[in-house]
N, C-alpha and C positions, 0 to 999 in steps of 0.2 A: 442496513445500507445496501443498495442492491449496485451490481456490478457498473452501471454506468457512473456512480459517482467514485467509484472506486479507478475507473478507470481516468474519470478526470482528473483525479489526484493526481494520478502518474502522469501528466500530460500536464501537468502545473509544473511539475520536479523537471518534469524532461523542456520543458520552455526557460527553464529558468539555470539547467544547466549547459543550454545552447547559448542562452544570453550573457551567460559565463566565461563561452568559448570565444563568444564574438568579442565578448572585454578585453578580453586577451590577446585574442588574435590583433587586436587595435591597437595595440600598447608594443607590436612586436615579439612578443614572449609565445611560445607556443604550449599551450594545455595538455598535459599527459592525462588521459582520463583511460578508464578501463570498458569503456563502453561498447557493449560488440564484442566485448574479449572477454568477458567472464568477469571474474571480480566483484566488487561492489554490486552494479548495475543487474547485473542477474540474480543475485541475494537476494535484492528487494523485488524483484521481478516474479522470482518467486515464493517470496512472501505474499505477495497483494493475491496471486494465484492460491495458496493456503488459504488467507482470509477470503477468497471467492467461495469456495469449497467447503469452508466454513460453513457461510451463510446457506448455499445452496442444499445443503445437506439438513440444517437444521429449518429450512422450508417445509423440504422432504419429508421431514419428519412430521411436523405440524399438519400436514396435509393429510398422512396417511391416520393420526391419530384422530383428525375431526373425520375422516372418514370412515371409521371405527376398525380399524387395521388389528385383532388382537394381538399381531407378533409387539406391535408398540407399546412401551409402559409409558406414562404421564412423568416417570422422573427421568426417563430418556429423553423424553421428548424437551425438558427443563435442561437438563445438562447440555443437549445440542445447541438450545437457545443462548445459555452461557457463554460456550466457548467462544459460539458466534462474537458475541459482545464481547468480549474480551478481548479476543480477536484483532475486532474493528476498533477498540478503545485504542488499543496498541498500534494499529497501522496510522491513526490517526496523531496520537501522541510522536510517532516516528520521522512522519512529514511535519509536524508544527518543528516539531526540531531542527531538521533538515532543512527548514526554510528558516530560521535564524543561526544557524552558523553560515547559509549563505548571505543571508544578509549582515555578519557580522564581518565574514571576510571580506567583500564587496564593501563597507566602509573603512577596511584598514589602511593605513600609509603606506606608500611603497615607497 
């Protein structure tokens, strides 16, 4: 997965936790979130930054191996590939998550 859909992700979470704000802000209650101030918002912030770094590395890798780089072994170049995937398995299973507890809280009673 390369950095722009990575970054759409974050900009799906970040639309939808503005859309959060504005519920709220409409109902009179005001939103304590941690946004800007560290917290949550920057965990994940630099998670997806990880998972970039990831992927970019295990590119790297790939590249210099079809280019016949001897420092490169073929199960280096496999493990980079992994982690990559694993990675992005993880950051993607994080947001499916993240977007049904907000849609579960979003349909609670108040």
């Amino acid at each position: 997965m390369s950095a722009p859909a990575i970054q759409a992700a974050l900009q799906q979470m970040q639309s939808l936790a503005n859309q959060a704000s504005a519920t709220q802000a409409g109902r009179g209650q005001q939103l304590a979130t941690s946004v800007g101030q560290g917290g949550f918002a920057d965990a994940l912030q630099s998670s997806i930054q990880k998972i970039d770094q990831l992927k970019k590395k295990s590119d790297a890798s790939v590249k210099a191996f079809q280019a016949g780089d001897p420092d490169v072994a073929l199960n280096d170049v496999m493990v980079d590939m992994q982690k990559a995937s694993i990675g992005f398995q993880m950051g993607v299973q994080v947001r499916s998550r993240l977007v049904t507890a907000y849609k579960d809280i979003m349909n609670m009673q108040v």
